[in-house]
C-alpha positions as CSV (number, residue, x, y, z in Angstrom):
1,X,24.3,69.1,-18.1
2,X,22.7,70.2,-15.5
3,X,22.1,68.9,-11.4
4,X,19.6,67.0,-12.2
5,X,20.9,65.0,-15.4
6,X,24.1,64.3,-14.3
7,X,22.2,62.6,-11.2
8,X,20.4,60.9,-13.6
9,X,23.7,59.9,-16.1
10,X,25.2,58.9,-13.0
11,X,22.4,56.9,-11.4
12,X,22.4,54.7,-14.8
13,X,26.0,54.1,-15.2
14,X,26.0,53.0,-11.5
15,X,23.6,50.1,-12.3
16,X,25.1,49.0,-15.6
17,X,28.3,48.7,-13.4
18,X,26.6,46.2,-11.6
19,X,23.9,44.6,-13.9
20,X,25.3,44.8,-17.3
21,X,24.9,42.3,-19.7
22,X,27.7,40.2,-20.5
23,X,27.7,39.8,-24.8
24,X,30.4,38.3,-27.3
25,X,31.0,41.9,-28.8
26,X,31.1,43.8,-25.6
27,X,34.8,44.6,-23.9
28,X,35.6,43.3,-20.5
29,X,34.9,46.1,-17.5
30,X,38.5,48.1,-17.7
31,X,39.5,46.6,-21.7
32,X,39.7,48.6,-25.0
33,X,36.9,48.1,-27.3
34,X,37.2,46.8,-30.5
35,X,35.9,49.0,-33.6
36,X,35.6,45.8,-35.8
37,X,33.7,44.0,-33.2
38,X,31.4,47.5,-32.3
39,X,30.6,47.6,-35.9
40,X,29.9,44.1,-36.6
41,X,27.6,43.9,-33.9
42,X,25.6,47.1,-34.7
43,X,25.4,45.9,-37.8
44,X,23.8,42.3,-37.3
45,X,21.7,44.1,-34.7
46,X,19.9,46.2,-36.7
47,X,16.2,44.7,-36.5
48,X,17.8,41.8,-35.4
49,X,17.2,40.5,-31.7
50,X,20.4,39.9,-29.1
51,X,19.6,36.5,-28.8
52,X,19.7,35.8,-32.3
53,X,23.0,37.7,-33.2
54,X,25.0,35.6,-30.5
55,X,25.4,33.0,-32.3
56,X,26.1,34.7,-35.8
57,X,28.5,37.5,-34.3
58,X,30.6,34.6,-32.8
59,X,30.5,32.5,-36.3
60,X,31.7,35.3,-38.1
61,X,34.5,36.1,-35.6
62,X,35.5,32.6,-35.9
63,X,35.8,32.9,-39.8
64,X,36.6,36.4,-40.6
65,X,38.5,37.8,-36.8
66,X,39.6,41.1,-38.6
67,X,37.8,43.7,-41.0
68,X,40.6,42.6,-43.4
69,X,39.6,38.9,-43.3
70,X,35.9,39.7,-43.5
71,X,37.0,42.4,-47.0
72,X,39.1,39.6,-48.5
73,X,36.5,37.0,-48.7
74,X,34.0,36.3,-51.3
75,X,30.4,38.3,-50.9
76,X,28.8,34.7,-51.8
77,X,30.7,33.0,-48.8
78,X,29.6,35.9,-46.5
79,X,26.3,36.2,-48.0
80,X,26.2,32.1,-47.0
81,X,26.9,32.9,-43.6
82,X,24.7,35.4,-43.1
83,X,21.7,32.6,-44.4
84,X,18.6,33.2,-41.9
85,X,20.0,36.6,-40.1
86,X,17.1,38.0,-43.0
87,X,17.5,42.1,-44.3
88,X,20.5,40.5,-46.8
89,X,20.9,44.4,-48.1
90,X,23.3,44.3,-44.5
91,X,25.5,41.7,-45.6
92,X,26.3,43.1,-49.1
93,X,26.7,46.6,-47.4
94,X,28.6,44.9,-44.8
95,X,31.3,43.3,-46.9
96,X,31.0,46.5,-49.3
97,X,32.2,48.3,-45.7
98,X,34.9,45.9,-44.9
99,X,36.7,46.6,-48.5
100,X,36.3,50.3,-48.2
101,X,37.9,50.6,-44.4
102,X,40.5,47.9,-45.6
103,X,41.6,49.4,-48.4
104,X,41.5,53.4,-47.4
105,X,42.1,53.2,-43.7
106,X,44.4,51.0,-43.6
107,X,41.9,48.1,-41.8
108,X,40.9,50.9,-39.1
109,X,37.5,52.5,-38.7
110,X,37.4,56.2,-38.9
111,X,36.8,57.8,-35.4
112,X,34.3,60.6,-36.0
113,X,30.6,60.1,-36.7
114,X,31.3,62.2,-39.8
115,X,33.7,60.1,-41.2
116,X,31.8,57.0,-40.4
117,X,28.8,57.9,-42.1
118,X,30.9,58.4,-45.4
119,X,30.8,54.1,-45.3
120,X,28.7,51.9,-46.7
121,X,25.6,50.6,-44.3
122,X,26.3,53.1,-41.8
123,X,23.7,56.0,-41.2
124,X,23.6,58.6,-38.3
125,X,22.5,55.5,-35.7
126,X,25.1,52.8,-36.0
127,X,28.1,56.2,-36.6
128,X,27.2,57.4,-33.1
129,X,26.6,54.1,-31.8
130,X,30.9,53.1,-33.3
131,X,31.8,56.6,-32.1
132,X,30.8,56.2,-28.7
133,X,31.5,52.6,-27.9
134,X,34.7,52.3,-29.8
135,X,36.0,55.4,-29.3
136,X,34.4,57.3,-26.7
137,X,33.2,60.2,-28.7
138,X,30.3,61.9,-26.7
139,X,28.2,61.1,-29.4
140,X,24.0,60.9,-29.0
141,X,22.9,57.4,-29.5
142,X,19.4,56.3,-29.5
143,X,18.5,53.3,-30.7
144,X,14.6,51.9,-30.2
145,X,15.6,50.7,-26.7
146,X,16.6,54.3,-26.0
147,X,13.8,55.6,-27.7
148,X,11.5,53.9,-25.2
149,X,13.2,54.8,-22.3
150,X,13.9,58.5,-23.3
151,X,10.5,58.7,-24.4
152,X,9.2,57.6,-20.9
153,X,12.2,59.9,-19.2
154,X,10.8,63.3,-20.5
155,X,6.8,62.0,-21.1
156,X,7.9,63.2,-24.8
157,X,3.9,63.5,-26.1
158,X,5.2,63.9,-30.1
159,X,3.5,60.5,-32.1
160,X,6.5,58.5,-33.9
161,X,8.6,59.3,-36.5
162,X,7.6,63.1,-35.7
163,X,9.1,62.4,-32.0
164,X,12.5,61.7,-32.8
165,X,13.6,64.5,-33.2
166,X,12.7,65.4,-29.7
167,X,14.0,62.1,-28.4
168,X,17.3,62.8,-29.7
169,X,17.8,66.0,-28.3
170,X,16.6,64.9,-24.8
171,X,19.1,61.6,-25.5
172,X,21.6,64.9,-25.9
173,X,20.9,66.7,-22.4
174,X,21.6,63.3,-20.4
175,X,24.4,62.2,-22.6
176,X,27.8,62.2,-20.2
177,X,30.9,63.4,-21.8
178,X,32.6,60.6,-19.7
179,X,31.8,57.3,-20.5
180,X,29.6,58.2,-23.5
181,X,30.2,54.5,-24.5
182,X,29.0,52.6,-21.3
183,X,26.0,55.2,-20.5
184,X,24.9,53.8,-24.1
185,X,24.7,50.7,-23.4
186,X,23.4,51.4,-20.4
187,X,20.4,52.9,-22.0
188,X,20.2,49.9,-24.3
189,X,20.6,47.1,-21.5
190,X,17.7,49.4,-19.5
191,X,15.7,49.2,-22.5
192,X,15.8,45.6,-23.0
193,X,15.9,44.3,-19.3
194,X,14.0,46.7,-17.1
195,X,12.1,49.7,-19.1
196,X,10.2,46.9,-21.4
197,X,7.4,47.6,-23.8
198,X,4.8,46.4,-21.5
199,X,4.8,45.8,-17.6
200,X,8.0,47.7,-17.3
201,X,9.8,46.8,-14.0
202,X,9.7,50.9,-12.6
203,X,10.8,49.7,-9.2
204,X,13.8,48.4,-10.3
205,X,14.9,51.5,-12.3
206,X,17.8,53.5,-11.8
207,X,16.0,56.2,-13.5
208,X,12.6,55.9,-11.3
209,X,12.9,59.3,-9.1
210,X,13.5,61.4,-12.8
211,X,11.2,59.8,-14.7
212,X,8.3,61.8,-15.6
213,X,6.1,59.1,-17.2
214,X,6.4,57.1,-14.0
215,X,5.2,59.6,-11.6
216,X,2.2,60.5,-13.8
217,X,1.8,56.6,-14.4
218,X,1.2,56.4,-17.9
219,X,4.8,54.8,-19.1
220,X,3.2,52.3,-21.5
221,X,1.6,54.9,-23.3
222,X,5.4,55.8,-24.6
223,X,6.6,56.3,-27.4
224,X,3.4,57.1,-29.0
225,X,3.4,55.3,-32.3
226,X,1.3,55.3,-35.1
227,X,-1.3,52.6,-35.9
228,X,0.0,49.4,-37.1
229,X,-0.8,49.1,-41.0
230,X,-2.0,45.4,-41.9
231,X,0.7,43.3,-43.7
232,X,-0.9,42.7,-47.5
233,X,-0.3,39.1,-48.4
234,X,1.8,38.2,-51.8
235,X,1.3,35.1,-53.6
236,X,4.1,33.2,-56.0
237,X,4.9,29.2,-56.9
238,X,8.2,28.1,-56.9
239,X,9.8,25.4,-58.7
240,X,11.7,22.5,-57.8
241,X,13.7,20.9,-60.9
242,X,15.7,18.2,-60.2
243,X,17.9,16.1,-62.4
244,X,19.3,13.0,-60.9
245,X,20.3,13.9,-57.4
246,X,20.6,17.3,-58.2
247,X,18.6,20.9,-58.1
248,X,18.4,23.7,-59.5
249,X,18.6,26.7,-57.9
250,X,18.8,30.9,-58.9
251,X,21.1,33.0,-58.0
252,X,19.0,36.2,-57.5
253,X,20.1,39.6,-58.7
254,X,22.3,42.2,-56.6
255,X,19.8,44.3,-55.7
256,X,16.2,43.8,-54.1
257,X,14.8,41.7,-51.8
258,X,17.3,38.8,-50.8
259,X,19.9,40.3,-53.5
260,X,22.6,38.2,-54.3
261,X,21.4,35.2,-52.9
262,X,20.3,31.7,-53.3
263,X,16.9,30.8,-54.2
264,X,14.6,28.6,-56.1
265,X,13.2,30.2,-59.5
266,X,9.7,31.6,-58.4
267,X,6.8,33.6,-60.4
268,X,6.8,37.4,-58.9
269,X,6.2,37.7,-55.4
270,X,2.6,40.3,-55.9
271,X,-0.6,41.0,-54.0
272,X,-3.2,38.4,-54.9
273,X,-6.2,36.7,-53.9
274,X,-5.0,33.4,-55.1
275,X,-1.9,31.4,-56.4
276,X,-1.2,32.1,-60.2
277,X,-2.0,29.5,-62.6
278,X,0.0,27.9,-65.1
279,X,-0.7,30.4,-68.1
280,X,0.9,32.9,-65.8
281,X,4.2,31.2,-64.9
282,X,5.7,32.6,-68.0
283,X,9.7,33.1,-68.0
284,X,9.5,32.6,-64.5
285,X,9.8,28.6,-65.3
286,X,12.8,27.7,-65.5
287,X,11.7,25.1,-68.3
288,X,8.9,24.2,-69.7
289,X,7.8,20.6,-68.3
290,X,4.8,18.8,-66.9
291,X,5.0,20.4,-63.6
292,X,3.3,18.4,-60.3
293,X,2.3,20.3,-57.8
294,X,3.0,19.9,-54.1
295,X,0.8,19.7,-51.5
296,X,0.9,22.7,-48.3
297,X,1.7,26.3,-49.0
298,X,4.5,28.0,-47.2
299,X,4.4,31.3,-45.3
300,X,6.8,33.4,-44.3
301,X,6.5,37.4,-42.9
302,X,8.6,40.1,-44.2
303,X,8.6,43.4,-42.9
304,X,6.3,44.4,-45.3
305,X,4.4,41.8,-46.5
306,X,2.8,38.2,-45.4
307,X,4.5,35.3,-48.6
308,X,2.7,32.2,-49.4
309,X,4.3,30.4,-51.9
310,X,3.3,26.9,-53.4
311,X,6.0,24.5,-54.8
312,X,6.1,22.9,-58.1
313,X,7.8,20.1,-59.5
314,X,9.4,18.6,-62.4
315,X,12.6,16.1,-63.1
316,X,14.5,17.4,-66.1
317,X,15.9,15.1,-68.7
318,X,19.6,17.1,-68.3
319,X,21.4,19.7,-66.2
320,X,20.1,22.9,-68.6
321,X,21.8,26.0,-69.0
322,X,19.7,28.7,-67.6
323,X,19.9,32.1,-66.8
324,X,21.3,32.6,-63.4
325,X,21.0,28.9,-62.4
326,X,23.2,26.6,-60.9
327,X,23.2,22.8,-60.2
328,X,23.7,21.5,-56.9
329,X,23.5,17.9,-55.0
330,X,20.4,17.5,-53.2
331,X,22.1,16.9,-50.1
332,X,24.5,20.2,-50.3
333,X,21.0,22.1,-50.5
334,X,21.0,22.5,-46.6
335,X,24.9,24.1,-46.6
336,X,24.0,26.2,-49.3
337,X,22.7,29.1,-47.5
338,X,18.9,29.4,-48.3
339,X,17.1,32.7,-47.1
340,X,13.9,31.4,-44.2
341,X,11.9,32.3,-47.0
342,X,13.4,29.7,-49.1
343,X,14.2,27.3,-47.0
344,X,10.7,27.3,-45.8
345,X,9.5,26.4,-49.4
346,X,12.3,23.9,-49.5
347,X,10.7,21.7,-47.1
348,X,7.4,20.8,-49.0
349,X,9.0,18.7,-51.6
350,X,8.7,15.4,-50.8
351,X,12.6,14.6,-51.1
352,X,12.8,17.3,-48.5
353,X,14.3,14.3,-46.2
354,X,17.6,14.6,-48.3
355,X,18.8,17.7,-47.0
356,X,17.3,17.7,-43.2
């Protein structure tokens, strides 16, 4: 490092030893980490606001307080947990992770970023991130908090995803061999609190007198990103069979969009200019019945892609036997563990009252 990075390394961990945020996952000033609770976090976090993980992280810790816990449980009971946190490829990778470090490391994460990449869910982001927190491997960890901020730092010019490359390395030159752990989250609180996508709060920087956005006075134009592509909208109907007090729902398929979990038996979620009609429901009726349709359409954003989805509905004579479908009471519908996507469409039945 040299005079003037360590200045600036030091500068920042000065601050977060004052301001620094106080989370559920995070160890008390002068306390040991905890590698289950590092990677649990990281992993909830991952496009996935702070505010919204609080509350999750905590469940979780609650249910499952050790990676061993967390591997011995069922992937639908995780999976149910993990109900509105969205991106559900985490939570089967997640509990994929837990069985792998419980059963061949004995219940303790690896230590190097190398060996931590060899587990399933974790790429070269969330290994440095473990490494450094947990551990206190020097690693270089830049997360899009960091990748503002370092962007800013060293006016890095590059347009994204080209500029990474140049924002790790500079993430490398300011990285402390002390404290690797702390000046990480350092960067990450800074991100989030102070060095903000717009109106960043320069005068309360740490970093101010090195940053070379700041003195030219350009900072918001960093990181340079790419024009935002417009969302293309999908269209599907949904359908709501109900025999007595009870509902059918799907069990979606492992892999894909919302694998593995609960859902109501839809048409194919594609681009189209308008819902599809009844001659194109096909196998994607559960049954064939006099269906009624709903009134409203429900919407819901993915990263992708805008859904609208209408809602069908039909009472069935019995509790059939189909392909990947399960009964339930109409009032265990809420406790179930619907994707936002779902529970969204959930709400324009008209016995949506039973499971408020």
């Amino acid at each position: 490092m040299t005079k003037s990075t360590r200045a600036a390394s030091n500068a920042l961990l000065t601050w977060y030893d004052r301001e620094r945020r106080s989370l559920p996952w995070r160890a008390e000033p002068g306390q040991p980490p905890d590698p289950y609770h590092v990677w649990l976090s990281e992993i909830m976090l991952q496009q996935t606001t702070v505010a919204t993980v609080k509350a999750y992280f905590v469940k979780f810790l609650g249910r499952w307080p050790t990676v061993g816990a967390l591997a011995a449980a069922p992937q639908e009971q995780v999976l149910k947990e993990w109900a509105g946190l969205g991106y559900y490829a985490r939570a089967r990778n997640l509990h994929k992770c837990a069985g792998v470090v419980a059963r061949n490391h004995g219940g303790n994460f690896p230590q190097t970023e190398q060996a931590l990449r060899t587990l399933p869910g974790i790429g070269d982001y969330t290994a440095a991130a473990i490494a450094a927190i947990a551990y206190g491997v020097p690693a270089v960890v830049v997360d899009s908090n960091i990748e503002r901020v370092v962007s800013r730092l060293f006016r890095i010019s590059d347009m994204l995803p080209a500029a990474k490359k140049p924002i790790k390395a500079a993430t490398a030159t300011i990285t402390p061999p002390e404290r690797p752990g702390d000046f990480a989250q350092a960067m990450m609180d800074l991100g989030a609190s102070v060095c903000t996508p717009r109106a960043p709060k320069c005068s309360l920087c740490p970093l101010k007198p090195y940053c070379a956005a700041t003195k030219a006075g350009d900072m918001e134009t960093y990181p340079v990103k790419q024009p935002k592509k417009l969302r293309p909208t999908r269209r599907a109907i949904s359908f709501w069979l109900i025999h007595g007090d009870h509902i059918l729902l799907e069990r979606r398929a492992d892999k894909g969009l919302l694998g593995g979990m609960p859902g109501l038996f839809s048409t194919p979620w594609v681009e189209r200019a308008d819902f599809p009609a009844p001659i194109e429901w096909g196998s994607a009726a559960p049954a064939r019945f006099d269906w009624e349709m709903a009134g409203g359409v429900a919407k819901h954003t993915f990263t992708h892609f805008h859904l609208e989805t209408r809602l069908v509905i039909a009472k069935a004579p019995s509790r059939l036997n189909v392909e990947n479908g399960f009964w339930i009471p109409l009032e265990e519908v809420a406790e179930i563990g619907l994707p936002t996507a779902f529970t969204k469409i959930v709400q324009l039945a008209p016995y949506s009252h039973s499971i408020d």
